[in-house]
N, C-alpha and C positions, 0 to 999 in steps of 0.2 A: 417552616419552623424547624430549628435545629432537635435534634432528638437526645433524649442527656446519655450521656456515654455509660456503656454497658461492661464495659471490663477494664483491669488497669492492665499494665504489663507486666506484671507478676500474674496476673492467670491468664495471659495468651501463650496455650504451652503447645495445641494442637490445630493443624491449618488440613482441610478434606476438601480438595480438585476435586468436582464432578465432571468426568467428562476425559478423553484422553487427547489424541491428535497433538497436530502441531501447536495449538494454542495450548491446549492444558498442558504437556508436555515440555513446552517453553516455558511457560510462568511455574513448575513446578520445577525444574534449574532455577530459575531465577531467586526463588525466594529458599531452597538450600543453599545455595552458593552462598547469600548475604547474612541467612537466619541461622542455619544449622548453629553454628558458634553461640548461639543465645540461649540455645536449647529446646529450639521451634522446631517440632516434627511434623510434617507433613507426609501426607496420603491421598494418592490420586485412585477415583472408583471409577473402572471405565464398564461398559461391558463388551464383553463378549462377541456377540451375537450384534453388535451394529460396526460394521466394515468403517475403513478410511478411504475414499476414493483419493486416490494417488493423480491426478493432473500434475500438469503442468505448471508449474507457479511463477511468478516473481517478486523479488526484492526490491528493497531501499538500499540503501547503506548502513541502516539502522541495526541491518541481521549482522553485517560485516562486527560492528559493534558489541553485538552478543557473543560474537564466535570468541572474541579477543578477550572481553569479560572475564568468560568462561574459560579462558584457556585452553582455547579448540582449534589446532593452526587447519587451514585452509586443505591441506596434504591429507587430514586426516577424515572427515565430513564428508569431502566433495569426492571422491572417488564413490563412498558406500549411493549418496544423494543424486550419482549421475547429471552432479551441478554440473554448471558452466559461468563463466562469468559476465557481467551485466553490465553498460556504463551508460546506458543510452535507451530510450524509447523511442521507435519513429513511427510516425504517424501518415498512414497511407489513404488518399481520399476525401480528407476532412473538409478541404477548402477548393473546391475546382473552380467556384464561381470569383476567385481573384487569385485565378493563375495558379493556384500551389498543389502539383501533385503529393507534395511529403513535406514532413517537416518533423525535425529530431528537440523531444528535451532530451540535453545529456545532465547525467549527475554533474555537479558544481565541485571543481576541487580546489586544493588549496595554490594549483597553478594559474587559477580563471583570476585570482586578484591582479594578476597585471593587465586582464582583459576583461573585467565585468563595466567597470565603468564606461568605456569606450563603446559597447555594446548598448548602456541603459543610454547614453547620449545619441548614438545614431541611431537608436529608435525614437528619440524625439525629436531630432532634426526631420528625418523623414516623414516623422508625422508631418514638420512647419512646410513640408514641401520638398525639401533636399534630397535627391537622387543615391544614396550610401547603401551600404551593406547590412543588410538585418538578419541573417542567416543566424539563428541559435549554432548551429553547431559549426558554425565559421569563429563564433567568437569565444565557445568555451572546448578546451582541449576534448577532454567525453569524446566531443562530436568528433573530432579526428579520428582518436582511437576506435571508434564503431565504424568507424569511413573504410577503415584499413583494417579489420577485424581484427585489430589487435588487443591483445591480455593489457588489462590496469596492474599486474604484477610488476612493482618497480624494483630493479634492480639498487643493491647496497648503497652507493655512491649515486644513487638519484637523488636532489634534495627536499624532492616536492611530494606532500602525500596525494595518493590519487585514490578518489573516493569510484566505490565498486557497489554494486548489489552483485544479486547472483538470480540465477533459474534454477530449479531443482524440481525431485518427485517428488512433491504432498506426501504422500503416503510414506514414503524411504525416508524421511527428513522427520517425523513425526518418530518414528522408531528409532533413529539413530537417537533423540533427544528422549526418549525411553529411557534408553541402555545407559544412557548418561545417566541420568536422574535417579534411576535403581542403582548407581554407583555412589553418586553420590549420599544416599542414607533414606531417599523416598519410598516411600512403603507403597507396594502398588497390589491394587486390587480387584480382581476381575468379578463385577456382581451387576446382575442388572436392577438398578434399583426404579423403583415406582411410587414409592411415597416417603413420604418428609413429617418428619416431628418439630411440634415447634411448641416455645413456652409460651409463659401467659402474654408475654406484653409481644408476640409475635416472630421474637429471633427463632433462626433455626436449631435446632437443637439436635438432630442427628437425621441421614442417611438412612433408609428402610429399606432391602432389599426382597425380591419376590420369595427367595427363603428363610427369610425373617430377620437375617441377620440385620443387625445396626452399626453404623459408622458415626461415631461422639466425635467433635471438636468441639473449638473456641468460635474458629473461623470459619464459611464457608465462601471458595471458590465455583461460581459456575460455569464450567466450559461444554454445557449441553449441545451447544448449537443453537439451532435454532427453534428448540422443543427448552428453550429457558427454563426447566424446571422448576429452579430457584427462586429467578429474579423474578420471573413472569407469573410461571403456573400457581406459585405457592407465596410468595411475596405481595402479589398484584400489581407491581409496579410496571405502571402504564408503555406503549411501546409508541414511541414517533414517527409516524412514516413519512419516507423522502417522496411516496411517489408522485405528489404536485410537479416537480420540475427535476427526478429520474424516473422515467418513464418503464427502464429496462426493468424484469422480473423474471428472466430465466437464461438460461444458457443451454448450451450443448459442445459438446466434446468429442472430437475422434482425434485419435495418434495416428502420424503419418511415422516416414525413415527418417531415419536421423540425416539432420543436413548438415553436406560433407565441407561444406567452407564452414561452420560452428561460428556464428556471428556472433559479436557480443552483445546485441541491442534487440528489446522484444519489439516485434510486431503488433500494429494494431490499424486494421483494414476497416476501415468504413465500408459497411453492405445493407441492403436495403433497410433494415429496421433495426438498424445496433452497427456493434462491428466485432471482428475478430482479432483474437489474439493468436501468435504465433511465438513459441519458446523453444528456443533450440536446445537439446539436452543432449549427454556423451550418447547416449543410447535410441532417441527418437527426439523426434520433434511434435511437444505437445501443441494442439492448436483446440481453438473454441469457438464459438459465435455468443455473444450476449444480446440480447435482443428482446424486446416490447411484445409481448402476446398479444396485445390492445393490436398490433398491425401484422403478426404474422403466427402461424400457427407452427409446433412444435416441430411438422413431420414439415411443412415448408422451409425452416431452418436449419434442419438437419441437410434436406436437399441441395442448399441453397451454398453450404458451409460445403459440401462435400463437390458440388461442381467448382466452387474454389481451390479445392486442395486437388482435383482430377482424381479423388475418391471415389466416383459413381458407380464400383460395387460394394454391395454391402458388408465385405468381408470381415473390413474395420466394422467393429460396435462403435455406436453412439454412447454417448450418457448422454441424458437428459436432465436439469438440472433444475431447481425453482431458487429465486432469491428473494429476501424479505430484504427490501432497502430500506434502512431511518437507523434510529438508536432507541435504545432505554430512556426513562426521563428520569432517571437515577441510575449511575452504575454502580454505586455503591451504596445500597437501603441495608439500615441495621445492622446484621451481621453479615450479610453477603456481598461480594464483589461480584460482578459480571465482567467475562472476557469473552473476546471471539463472537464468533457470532452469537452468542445471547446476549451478549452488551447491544450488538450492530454491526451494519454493513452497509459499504458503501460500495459499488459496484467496482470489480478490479482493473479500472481501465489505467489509474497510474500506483497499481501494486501496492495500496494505502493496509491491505488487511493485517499484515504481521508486522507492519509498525505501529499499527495503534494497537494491537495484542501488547506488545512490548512497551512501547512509551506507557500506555494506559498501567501495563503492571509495575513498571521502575516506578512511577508517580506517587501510587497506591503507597509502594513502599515508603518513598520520602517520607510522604504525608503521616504516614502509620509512627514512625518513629518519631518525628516532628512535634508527633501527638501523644507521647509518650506511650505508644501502643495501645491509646482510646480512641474512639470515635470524634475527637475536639477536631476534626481536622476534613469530616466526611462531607461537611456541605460545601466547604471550599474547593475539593476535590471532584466534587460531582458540577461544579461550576466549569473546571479547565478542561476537564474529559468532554463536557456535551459540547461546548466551545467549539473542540479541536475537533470533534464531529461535522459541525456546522461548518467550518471553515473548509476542511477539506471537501465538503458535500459541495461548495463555494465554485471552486476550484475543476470541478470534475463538471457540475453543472455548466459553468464559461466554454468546455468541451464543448457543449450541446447546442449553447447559444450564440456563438459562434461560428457554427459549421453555415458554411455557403453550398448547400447541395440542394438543387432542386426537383431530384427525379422519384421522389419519393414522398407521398404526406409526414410519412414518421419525421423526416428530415425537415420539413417546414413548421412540424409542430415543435419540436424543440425550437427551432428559433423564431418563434412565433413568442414561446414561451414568458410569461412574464411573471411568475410565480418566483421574482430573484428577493435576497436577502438584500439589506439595506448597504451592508457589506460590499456585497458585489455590485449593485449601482452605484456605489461611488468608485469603486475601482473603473467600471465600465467607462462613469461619466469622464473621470479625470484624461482615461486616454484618448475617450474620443473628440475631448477640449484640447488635446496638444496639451495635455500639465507633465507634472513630475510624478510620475506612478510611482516610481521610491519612495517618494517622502510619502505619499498617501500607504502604501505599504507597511511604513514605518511606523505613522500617525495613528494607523488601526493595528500596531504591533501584531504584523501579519506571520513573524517570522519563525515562528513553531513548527513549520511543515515544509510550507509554499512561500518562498521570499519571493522577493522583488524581482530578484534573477528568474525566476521560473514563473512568476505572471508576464515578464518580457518574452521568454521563451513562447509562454501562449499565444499572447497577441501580434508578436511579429510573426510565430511561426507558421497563424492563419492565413498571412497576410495581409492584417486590419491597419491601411493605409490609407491614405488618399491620392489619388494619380497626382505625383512628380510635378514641379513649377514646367511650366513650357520652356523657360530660361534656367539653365545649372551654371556655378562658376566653375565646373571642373574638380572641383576643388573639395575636403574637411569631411572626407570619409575618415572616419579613424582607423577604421581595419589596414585601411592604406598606410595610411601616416604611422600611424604605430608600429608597420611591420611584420604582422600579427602572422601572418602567415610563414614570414621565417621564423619567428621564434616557435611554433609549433610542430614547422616541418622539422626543425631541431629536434626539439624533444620527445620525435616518434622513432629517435634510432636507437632508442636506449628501451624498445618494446618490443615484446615477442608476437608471433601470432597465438591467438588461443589453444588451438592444436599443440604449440610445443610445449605451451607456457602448463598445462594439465596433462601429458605425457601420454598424447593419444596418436 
């Protein structure tokens, strides 16, 4: 039931972030960038006394889009952030039981239009039986440019835009977007707060800090983490957990040297109960294990992670990490919004966290003004947010169920699995009928996150075929027929390598 709106926009004068980091610290640019001009002050409360772990991260595309927003060129950021840049995810280990030791999604750019199609149709040929090329990163440039660690930096007289994420330090990336935000007119303030005032009919009504102090808005923002203050401790608004079908609930982390070829595509190793990621940065190479405690205990995965990297003494520190997977069943109740981990999390096997920080906070805004800056617009918006939840939780889960690995229970129980969304059975069913995954794609207006191009990317990249006719005509590979490979091999000499393309 809709709840009757609480303020007009003549009294939304004051907007209070709790919480700092890269999440708070992003949506606190975001909303001076767009509001300052209306007369919207905002105030991020972080405290003190709880650190940022700085890891290793990655990108969408979606950050490339903030940076440009904002009017933040790439020269300026990535040096302080010890980025590097991203076009490509490969997948190590995932599918051994049909052949596939790796397999690349590349980001999708606006050069793959002459090659998406030819790719969605030799993935259905092959399905009907035709011997053709399914190689994701045969068919989308990305996968070139990662093949030949080459920079997506195009040069003036390129015509094509080539979409990019990035790898950076968590912690350096959070602060850079500080020092912006306190430029731009954000009021920042360091308190550690522990309780919450709220009126009668339950909005919040300010900030309480352990020395008494109080913080008044209109609005609140919650960027606690995963100690939801807001949304959760003081709102009650219920929390949805993924862990029926992601199983993962912790992590661990050690930095290795920086690796001297700087690839542009993150790593992601299947090992016995999860897998690891690997992120190459100007200064070290962040690496992690995500992993199921239900199958392996903490001090096993650290060992397990560290005979992979040939870390086996203990010089390098660990972190130990916990994750709470699902979402909020509202991210926006009453006066508050949730972002970042209070809203939710989905585990960061395809770097979903700071695009839904960011989509989830551009939306909020549409919505907000939409709504003439009342609440006429909150239940619609708690509609696309948990959606886009569910759809990506979709997506990561296909990971799971998916995987042909037998040497492990963890690995059979995911694809044992059958806790899927109705969603994802019909996507499964269509390809294992030989149908049109596009149009089914289309049909469930899938294309918010994860299109058509990137559920091919999954299922050819597992290798989910059925053995070749015993008779081929030689013949109606597209890859071939199209040429695909020179037009590509073209278009990688107007590319730098990463090294030169960041002035390292």
């Amino acid at each position: 039931m809709t709840e009757p709106s609480t303020h007009t926009a003549a009294s939304l004068q004051h907007i209070a972030i709790l919480g700092g980091g890269t999440a708070g610290w992003m949506t606190a640019n975001l909303l001076a960038h767009r509001w300052a001009h209306r007369g919207v002050s905002v105030t991020l409360v972080e405290s003190p006394h709880i650190g940022i772990i700085g890891v290793g991260e990655g990108s969408t595309p979606t950050l490339a889009r903030l940076f440009r927003d904002l009017g933040i060129p790439d020269e300026e950021w990535m040096p302080e952030c010890k980025a590097t840049y991203k076009v490509n995810i490969r997948f190590d280990g995932w599918s051994p039981g049909m052949g596939v030791s790796s397999y690349s999604h590349p980001f999708i750019s606006q050069l793959d239009v002459f090659t998406e199609r030819a790719f969605h149709v030799n993935c259905r040929t092959r399905r009907l039986g035709l011997d053709v090329t399914t190689s994701p990163e045969r068919f989308l440039f990305n996968g070139w440019l990662a093949k030949e660690g080459l920079s997506p930096r195009t040069p003036e007289n390129f015509p094509f835009r080539i979409e990019y994420g990035y790898h950076f330090d968590s912690g350096l990336l959070g602060e850079f977007l500080k020092r912006k935000a306190i430029a731009r007119g954000v009021t920042h303030l360091e308190l550690d707060v522990d309780g919450v005032s709220q009126y009668d009919d339950g909005r919040i009504k300010s900030l309480i800090a352990l020395n008494g102090e109080e913080v008044n808005a209109d609005f609140f923002i919650d960027c606690s983490g995963f100690r939801a203050l807001l949304i959760q401790q003081t709102l009650g608004v219920p929390f949805e957990s993924f862990a029926s079908n992601l199983l993962n609930d912790a992590a661990v982390a050690i930095p290795s040297a920086r690796d001297e070829q700087l690839p542009v595509e993150t790593g992601a190793s299947a090992l016995s109960a999860g897998w690891a990621w690997r992120i190459p940065l100007t200064h070290r190479t962040g690496n992690g294990y995500v992993y199921s405690t239900a199958y392996m205990t903490p001090d096993a995965a650290e060992a397990e992670l560290r005979a992979q990297l040939g870390l086996l003494d203990a010089d390098v520190e660990a972190r130990h990490l916990k994750m709470r997977v699902g979402q909020v069943r509202e991210h926006w109740h009453k006066n508050c919004l949730a972002l970042g981990l209070s809203q939710g999390f989905i585990e960061p096997l395809e770097a979903t966290a700071l695009h839904l920080v960011q989509t989830s906070a551009e939306i909020f805004m549409d919505y907000y003004e939409e709504g003439d800056f009342t609440d006429t617009k909150r239940d619609a918006y708690n509609t696309v947010i948990h959606e886009r939840f569910e759809r990506v939780r979709d997506y990561i889960v296909a990971h799971y169920k998916l995987n042909t690995r037998d040497d492990t229970q963890y690995w059979r129980d995911n694809r044992n699995n059958r806790h899927l969304s109705e969603s994802l059975k019909q996507l499964l069913d269509v390809w294992y009928r030989g149908g049109d995954l596009t149009a089914e794609v289309q049909r469930q207006d899938l294309n918010s996150h994860f299109g058509a191009t990137s559920w091919h990317c999954l299922f050819a990249g597992y290798g989910q075929f059925p053995p070749p006719a015993a008779r081929q005509p030689g013949e109606g590979d597209l890859f071939v027929i199209n040429e695909i490979s020179k037009l590509f091999t073209g278009c990688l000499l107007n590319f730098r390598k990463q090294k030169d393309s960041i002035g390292l």
